[in-house]
C-alpha positions as CSV (number, residue, x, y, z in Angstrom):
1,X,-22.3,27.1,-23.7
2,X,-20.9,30.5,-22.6
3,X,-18.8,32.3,-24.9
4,X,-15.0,32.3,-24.5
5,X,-14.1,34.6,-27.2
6,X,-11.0,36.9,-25.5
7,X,-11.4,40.3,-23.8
8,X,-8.9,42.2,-24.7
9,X,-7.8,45.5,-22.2
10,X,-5.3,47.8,-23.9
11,X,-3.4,50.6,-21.9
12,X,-3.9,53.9,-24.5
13,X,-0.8,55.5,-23.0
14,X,1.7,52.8,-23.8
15,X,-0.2,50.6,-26.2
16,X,0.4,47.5,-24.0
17,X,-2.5,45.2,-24.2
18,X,-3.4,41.9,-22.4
19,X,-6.5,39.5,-23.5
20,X,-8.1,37.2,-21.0
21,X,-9.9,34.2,-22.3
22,X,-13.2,33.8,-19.3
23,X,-12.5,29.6,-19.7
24,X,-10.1,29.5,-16.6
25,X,-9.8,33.2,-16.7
26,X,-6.3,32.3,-18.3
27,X,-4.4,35.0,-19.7
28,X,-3.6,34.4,-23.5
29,X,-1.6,37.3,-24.4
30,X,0.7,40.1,-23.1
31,X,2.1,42.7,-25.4
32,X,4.1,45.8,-23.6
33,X,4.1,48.8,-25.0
34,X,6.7,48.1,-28.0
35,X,4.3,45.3,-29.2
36,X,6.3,42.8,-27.8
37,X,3.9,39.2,-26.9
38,X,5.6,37.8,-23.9
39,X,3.6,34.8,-23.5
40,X,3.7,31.1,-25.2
41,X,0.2,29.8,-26.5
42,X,0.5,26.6,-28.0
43,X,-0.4,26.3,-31.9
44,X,-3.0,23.1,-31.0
45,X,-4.5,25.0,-27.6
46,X,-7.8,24.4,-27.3
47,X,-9.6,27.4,-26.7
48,X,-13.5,26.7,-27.0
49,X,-14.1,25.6,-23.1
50,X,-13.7,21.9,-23.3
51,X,-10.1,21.9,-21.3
52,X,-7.8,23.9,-20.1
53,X,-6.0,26.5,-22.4
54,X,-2.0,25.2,-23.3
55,X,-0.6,28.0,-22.6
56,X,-0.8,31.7,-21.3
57,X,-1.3,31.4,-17.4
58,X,-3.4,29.0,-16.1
59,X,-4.7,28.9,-12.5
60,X,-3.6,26.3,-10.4
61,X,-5.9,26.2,-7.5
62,X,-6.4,24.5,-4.8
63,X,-3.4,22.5,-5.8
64,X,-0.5,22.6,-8.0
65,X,0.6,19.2,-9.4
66,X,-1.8,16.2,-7.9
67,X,-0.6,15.9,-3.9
68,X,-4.2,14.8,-3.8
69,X,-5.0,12.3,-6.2
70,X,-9.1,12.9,-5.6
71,X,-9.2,15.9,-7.5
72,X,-7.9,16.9,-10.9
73,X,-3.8,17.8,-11.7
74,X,-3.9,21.4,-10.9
75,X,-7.3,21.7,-9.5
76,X,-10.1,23.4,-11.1
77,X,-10.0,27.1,-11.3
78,X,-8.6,26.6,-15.2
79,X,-11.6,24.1,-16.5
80,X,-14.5,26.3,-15.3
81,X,-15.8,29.9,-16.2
82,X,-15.0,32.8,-14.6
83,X,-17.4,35.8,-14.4
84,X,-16.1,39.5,-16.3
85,X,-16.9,42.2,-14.3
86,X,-17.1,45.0,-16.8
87,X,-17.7,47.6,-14.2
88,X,-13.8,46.6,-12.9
89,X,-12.4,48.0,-16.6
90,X,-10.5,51.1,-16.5
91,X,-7.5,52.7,-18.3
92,X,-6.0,55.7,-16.9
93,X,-2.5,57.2,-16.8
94,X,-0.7,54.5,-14.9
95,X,-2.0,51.7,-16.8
96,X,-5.6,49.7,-17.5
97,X,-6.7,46.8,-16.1
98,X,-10.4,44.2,-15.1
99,X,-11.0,41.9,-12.6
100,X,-12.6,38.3,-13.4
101,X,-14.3,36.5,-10.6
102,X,-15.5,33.1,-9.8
103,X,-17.9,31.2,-6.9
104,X,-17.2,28.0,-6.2
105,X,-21.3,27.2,-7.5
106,X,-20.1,28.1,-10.7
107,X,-17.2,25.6,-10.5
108,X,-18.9,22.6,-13.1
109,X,-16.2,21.1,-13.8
110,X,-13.5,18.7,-12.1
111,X,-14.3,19.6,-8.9
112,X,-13.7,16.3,-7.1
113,X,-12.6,15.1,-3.6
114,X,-13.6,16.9,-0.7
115,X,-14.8,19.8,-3.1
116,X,-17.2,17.7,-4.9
117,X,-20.9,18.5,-5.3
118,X,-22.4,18.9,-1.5
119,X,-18.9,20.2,0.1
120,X,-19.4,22.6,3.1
121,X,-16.4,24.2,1.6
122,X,-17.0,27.5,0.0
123,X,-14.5,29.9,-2.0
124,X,-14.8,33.1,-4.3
125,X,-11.8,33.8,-6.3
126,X,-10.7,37.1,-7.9
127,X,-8.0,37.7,-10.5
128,X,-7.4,41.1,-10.5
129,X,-5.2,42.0,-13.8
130,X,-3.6,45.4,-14.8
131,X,-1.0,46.1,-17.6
132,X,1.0,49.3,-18.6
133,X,4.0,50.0,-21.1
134,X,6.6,47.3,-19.6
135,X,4.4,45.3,-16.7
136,X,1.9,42.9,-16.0
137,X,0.4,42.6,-12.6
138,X,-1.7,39.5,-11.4
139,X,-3.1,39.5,-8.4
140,X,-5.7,36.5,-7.1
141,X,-7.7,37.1,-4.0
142,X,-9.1,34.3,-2.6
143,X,-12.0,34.3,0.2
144,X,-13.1,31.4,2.4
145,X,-17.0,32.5,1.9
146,X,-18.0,29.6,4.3
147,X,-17.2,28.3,8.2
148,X,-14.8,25.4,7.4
149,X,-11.0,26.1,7.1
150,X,-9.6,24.3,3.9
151,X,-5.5,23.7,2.8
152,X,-4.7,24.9,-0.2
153,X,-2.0,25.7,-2.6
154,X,-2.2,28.6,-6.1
155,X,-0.2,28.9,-8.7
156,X,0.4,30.6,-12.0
157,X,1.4,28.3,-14.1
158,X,2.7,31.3,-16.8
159,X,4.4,30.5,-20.1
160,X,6.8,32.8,-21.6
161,X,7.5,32.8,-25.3
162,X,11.1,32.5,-26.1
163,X,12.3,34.5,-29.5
164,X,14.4,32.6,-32.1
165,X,13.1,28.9,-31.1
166,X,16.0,29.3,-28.4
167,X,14.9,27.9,-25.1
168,X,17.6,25.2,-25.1
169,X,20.2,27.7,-25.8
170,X,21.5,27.8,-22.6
171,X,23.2,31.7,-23.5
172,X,20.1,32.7,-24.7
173,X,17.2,31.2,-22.0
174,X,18.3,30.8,-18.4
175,X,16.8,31.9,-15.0
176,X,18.7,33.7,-12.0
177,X,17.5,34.3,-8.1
178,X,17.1,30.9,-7.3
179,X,20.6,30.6,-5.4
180,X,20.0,28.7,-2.1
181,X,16.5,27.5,-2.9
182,X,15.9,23.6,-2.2
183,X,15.2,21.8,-5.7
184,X,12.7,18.9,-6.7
185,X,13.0,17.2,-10.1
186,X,9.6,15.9,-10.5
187,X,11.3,14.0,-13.9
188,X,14.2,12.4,-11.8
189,X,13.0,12.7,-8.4
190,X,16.5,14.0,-7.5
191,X,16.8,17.2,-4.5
192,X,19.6,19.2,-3.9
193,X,20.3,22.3,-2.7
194,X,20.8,25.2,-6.1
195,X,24.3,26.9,-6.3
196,X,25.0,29.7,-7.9
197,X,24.4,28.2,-11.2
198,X,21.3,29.6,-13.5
199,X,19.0,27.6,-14.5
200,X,19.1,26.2,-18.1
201,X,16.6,23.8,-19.9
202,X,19.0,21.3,-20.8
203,X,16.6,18.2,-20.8
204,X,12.9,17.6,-19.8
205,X,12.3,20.4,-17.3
206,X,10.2,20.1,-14.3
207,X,11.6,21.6,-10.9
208,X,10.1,23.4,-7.9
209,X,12.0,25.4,-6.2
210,X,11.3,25.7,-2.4
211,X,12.7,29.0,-0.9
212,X,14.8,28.3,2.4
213,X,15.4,30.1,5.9
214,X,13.3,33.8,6.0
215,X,12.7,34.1,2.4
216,X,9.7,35.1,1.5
217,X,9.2,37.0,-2.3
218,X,10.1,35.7,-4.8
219,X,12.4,37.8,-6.9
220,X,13.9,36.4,-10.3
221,X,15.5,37.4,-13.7
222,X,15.6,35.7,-16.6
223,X,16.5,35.6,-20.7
224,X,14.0,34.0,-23.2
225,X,15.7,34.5,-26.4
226,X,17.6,37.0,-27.9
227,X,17.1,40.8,-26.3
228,X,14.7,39.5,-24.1
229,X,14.8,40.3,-20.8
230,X,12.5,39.5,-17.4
231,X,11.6,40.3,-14.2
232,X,9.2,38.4,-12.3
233,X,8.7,38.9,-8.4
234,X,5.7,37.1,-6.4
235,X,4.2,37.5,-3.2
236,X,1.6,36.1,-1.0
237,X,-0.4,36.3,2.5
238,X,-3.2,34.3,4.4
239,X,-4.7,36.3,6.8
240,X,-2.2,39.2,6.3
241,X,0.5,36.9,7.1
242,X,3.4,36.6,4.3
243,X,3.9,33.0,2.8
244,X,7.1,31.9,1.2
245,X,6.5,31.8,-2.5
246,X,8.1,28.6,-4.8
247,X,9.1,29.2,-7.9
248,X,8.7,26.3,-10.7
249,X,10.5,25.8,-13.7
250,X,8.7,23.7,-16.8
251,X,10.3,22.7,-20.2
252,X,8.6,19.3,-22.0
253,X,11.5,18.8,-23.8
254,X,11.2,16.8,-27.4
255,X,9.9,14.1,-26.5
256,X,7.0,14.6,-23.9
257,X,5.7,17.4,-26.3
258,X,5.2,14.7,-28.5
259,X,2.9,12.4,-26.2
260,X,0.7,15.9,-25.2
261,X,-2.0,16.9,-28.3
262,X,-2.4,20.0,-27.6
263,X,0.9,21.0,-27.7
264,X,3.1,21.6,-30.7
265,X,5.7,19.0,-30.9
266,X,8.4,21.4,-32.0
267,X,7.1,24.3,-30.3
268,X,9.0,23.6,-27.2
269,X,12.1,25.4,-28.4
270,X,10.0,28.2,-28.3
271,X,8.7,28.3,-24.7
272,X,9.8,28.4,-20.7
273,X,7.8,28.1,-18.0
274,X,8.5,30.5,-14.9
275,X,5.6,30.1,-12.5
276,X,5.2,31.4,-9.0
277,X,3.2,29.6,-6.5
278,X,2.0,29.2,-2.6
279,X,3.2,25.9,-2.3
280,X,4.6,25.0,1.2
281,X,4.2,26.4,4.3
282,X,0.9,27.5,3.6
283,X,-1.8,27.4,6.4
284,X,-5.2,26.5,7.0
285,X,-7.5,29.6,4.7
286,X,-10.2,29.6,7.5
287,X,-13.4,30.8,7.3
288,X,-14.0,34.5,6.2
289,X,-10.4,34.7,5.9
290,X,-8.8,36.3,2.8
291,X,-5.8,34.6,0.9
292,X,-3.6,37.3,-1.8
293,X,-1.3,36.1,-4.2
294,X,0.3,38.5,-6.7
295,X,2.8,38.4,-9.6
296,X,4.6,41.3,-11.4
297,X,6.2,40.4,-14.6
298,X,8.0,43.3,-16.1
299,X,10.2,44.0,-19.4
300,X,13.9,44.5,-18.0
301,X,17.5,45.5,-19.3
302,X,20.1,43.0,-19.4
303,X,21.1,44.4,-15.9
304,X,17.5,43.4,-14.6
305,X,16.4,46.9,-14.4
């Protein structure tokens, strides 16, 4: 079995670090240059390559959720090993970085569907990851390395740690910049269009949030505990062409942390999901076409700045 012991990159300018476990390629960690972890791992994660890691950011690709129930929830970018590249490692002045890669003939695991064993479908994914003293950039390049055209959606599926066990604390962990965007409750199956209200984790949490009209980045601010303040913006393109990027909002609430076992049953006090993702509107990756999706998750004022 490969190893999936972390590989940590730390930025020697700022001291802001960022370890990548190769299972999934899933970021575990995120410390800025005060020291600060801004991500959630659970307590009970299981981190030696037999499932996905709770916690960090997962990869959800080619599908977030299960629209198609002949592959795995989520896909399988986050249940197989991703390849370092060592020779991607740098650390200079503006900040350090690596780049993980995966073919889809190293995907092993819970491929499924159309992308099962024999597929003519063929992908190569890249995470390209690069940290300095109050930022985080993800950026996933995916190539259609075969003839076919495939749909697809990506996602990261990125938990934030919330300070003081305050995420239902609705003065101290909210989310703004979702005004006008249309709303699925995957727990009620209610949709509406959002207000000006922020978002709050009030019960079980599980809404995407579709933008409307030209919108295209996504561009949001939010509080996860006490002093701690967040700016995450998304964008992404097929083929050079910009795609309207969701954003989803994720909270188990008390009692479905209790029914997952690799979850802390109190820990979801301690935790919000913000996740960005390519979800609608998002054409046909044809062959030797390029798809780019990136996040920037930065350590903000209270003004967002």
């Amino acid at each position: 079995m490969a190893s999936n012991d972390p590989i940590t990159i730390t930025h020697s300018a700022s001291g802001a670090s960022v370890s990548i476990h190769p299972f999934g390629a899933t970021i575990t960690s995120f410390k800025n240059g005060d020291g600060k972890e801004m991500l959630f791992v659970s307590r009970d994660a299981i981190t030696n390559g037999t499932k996905a890691i709770r916690g960090g950011i997962p990869i959800c690709f080619p599908q977030f959720g299960q629209p198609d129930k002949t592959y795995p929830q989520h896909g399988f970018m986050r249940n197989n090993y991703w390849t370092f590249l060592p020779d991607s490692k740098y650390d200079g002045t503006d900040g350090a970085g690596c780049d993980f890669e995966i073919k889809l003939a190293d995907v092993v695991n819970s491929r499924g569907g159309k992308w099962d064993v024999g597929t003519t479908l063929n992908v190569t994914c890249k995470l390209s990851i690069k940290v300095d003293g109050s930022s985080m950039t993800n950026t996933m390049t995916m190539v259609n390395t075969g003839t076919e055209g495939f749909d697809f959606q990506a996602l990261f599926h990125t938990y934030y740690s919330v300070g003081g066990g305050s995420s239902l604390d609705s003065t101290k962990c909210f989310v703004k910049g979702l005004a006008g965007y249309a709303v699925t409750d995957k727990f009620t199956g209610a949709e509406y269009t959002l207000g000006d209200d922020v978002v709050t984790i009030d019960c079980p949490t599980d809404r995407v949030y579709t933008p409307v009209g030209d919108t295209m980045d996504l561009d949001v601010f939010f509080m996860a505990g006490p002093d701690n303040f967040v700016s995450v913006k998304a964008n992404g393109s097929v083929d050079g062409t910009a795609i309207p990027i969701s954003g989803v909002v994720w909270n188990p609430h008390k009692e479905n942390a209790e029914k997952m076992g690799d979850f802390g049953s109190d820990q979801y006090v301690d935790m919000i999901c913000v996740e960005p993702g390519m979800l609608s509107n998002v054409p046909n990756l044809e062959g030797g076409k390029t798809a780019s999706f990136t996040q920037v998750v930065t350590c903000v004022g209270a003004d967002g700045k």
